[in-house]
Structures are given as C-alpha cells and as structure tokens.
N, C-alpha and C positions, 0 to 999 in steps of 0.2 A: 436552718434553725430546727423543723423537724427531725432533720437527722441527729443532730447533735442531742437534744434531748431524748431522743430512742436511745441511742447510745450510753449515755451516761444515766439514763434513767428518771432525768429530773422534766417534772410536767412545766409547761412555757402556755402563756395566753398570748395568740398575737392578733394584734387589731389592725385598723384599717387596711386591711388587704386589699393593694392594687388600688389604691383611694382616688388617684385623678386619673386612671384609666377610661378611655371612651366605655367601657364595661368591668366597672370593679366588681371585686371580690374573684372567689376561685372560679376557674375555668376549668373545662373538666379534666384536660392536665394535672391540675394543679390538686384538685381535687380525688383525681385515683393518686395522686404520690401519696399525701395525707393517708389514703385510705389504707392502701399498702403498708405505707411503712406504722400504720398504728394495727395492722393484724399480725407484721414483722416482729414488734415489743409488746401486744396483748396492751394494747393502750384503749382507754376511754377516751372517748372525741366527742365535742361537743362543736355545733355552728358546721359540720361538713354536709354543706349542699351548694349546690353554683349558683355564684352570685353572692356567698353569704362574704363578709366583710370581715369578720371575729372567728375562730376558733381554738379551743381548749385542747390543749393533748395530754392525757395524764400515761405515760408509758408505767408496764410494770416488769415485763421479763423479756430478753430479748430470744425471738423463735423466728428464726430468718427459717428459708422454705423455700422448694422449687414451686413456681406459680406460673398459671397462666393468666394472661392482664389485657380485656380491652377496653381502653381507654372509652370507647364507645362512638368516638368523632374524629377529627383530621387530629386532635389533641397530638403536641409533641408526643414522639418515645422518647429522644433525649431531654426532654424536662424531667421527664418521669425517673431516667435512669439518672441524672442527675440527685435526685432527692435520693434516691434507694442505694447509688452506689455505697457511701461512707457504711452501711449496714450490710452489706455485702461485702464489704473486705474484712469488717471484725466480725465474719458470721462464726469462724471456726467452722465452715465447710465449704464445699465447693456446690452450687447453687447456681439450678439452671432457670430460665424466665422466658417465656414465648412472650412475645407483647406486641400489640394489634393497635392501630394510632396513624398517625402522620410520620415520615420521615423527612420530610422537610417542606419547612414555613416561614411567615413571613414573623422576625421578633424572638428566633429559636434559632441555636445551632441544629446543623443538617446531625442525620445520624453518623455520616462520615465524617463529619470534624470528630465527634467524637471516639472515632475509631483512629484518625493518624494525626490530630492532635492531644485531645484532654487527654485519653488512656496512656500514650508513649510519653507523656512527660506525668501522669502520676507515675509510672512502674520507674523515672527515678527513684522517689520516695522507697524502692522498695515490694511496689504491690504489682504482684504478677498479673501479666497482661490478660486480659480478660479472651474467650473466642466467642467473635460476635456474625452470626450470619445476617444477610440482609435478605429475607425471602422474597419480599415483596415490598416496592417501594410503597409509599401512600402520600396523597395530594390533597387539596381540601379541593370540595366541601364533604370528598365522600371517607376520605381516609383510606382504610382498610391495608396498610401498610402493617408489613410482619417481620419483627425482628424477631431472632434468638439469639440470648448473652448466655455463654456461661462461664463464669466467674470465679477465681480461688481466694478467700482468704489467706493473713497477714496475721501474727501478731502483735507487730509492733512498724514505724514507720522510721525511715531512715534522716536522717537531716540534709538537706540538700542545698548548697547556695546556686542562685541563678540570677545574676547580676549581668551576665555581658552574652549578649546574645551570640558571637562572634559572627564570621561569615556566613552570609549565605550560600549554600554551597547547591539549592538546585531548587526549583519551584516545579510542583506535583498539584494533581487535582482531579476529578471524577465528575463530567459533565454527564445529568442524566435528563432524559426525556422521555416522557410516561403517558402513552398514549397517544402522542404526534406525530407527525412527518420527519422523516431523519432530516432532511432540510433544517431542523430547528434546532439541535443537538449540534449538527455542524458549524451554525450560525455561531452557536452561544460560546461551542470550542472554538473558534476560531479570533471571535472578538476579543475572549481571554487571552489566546496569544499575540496577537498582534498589540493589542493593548503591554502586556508584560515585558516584551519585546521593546516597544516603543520606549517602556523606563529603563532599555537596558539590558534584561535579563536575558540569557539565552538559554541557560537548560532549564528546559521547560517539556514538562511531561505531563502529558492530561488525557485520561483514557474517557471514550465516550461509551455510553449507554442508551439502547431505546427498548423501554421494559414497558412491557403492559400495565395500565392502575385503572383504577376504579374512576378517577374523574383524572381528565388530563391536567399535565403541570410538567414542571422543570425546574431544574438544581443545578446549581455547579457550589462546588467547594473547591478552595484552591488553600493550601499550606505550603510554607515556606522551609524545608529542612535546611538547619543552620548548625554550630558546631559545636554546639552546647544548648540547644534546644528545638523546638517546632513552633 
C-alpha cells in the first residue's frame, strides 16, 4: 500500500496495523520501509513510531536514491526490500542500497527466497534482475546482517500469464548456519534431503554454509525450479 501510493502519488491513511498481533502495530521492519520509502517520494508521515497502530503518508515527488539503511534490530531486510522494491524499478535509475537487519526469521521470507524466487519470477514481468550480495548473514536477537542490492529500473511491465506450474524439473536450496557447529548445518542438509527424497524427489541440490553472525541461528531455503516458474 505504501508503495503504491509513493508511486502514484496519492496520500493513503492506514489503520489498525497488525491489530491482533501478540505485538501490534509497526515493528521496526516495518517501520524503516515507511521511513524509506516516504524520504524516496519526499512524503509527510504522520503515527511512524513502533508500536503505533495508524499512519498517514502524504507522498509528493518521487526521488528514489542510493541509501544506506539499518533497520537497527534483527528486523527483516526482505520486508524492507519488499516495500521499496515497486519504487526501485519505476525509479528511472539504477540504485544501489546497503541494508543492515535480519536475513532470516521467523514470519519473513529469508533474503534467499528472495534472490531465486520473488526476483526470477518478477524479471518475467520484464524487470531486470536485481545484483544482490549477501555480506553478512544476521540472526535475532542481535541482527547485524548486510545485504547489498543494486537494482535497474523499467519503464513499463510486461503481461505474463502463470496458470500451470508444469514440471518440476529439480529441487535447490542454501542451508545456512551462523555461528555453530558444522554438525548443525549438516544436520539440517540432510533432514532436507532425506525428507524430499522420501516424497520422491531426487534432484536435489542444496549448498551448505557456516558463516560467522552476531548471535547464532540457522536457515534453510529450499525452491522448487519448474518449467514455467519457481
């Protein structure tokens, strides 16, 4: 909804944010996209603090920008990059963003879904794939995970039908562990395959990781490449 009204230019009031949430209203995810994407359109914002329930966005010009952005907490980066992308491909440039946060949590796509799912099936649409490094994973409670995207605009979007997933033609994934024992990394690669296995599947590719973070954690992402989508 933010994005869309950056976009088009039209101010939105949205209320009960996250209403039956064990902790409504914005979280600090949620709260740096808002922040972002209203210094992206030069917008007034009214109710942006954590926890608030209501907030006002009045957009006036859109001035997308290379930024640096930390979230300040384990807060997603693919929340964030989700809110700011749609502004990023009508930016009319190519626009780079460090961003400091969580890479993966619980309630959030990892930042690797977002890399070989969301992004390979918007660039049907037409919008050029984005180059995204992942410097530094991040884990809660301390975060400190560091992405860099940089991204080109579009000016305009392709029509695409996706109706029939067709085959599955191979099962992929990126098992990570941050700050633990390789024992746990192998653990977690392995229960994925023998699980995937067990329904059947046999190309199955899953590359493991054990990276340094700030507070330990682990991830795995797994997508399914098919023959008309991800």
């Amino acid at each position: 909804t933010i994005s869309l009204s950056a976009l088009i230019l039209k101010p939105v009031r949205i209320f009960n944010i996250r209403k039956n949430r064990p902790k409504p209203g914005l979280a600090a995810q949620h709260l740096t996209g808002v922040k972002v994407a209203g210094e992206f359109c030069n917008a007034k914002v009214k109710g942006l603090a954590i926890g608030s329930t209501e907030v006002e966005f009045v957009p006036q010009s859109l001035n997308v920008k290379d930024r640096k952005i930390d979230i300040g907490t384990a807060g997603q980066i693919s929340l964030l990059l989700q809110t700011l992308t749609p502004l990023l491909i009508f930016s009319n440039r190519e626009t780079t963003l460090e961003i400091i946060g969580g890479t993966a949590g619980l309630g959030a796509p990892t930042i690797h879904y977002l890399i070989n799912v969301t992004f390979p099936i918007l660039s049907k649409l037409g919008i050029p794939l984005p180059e995204v490094e992942v410097i530094r994973e991040g884990f809660y409670p301390k975060g400190g995970g560091k992405v860099r995207i940089k991204t080109y605009s579009t000016k305009k979007l392709n029509s695409v039908k996706l109706t029939e997933r067709g085959k599955i033609r191979c099962i992929r994934g990126i098992s990570i562990a941050g700050s633990l024992p390789q024992s746990v990394v192998e653990r977690q690669t392995n229960a994925a395959i023998k699980t995937l296995r067990d329904y059947g599947f046999d190309d199955i590719c899953i590359s493991s990781q054990i990276v340094s973070t700030f507070s330990p954690g682990t991830s795995i992402t797994l997508w399914a490449e098919c023959e008309n989508t991800v």
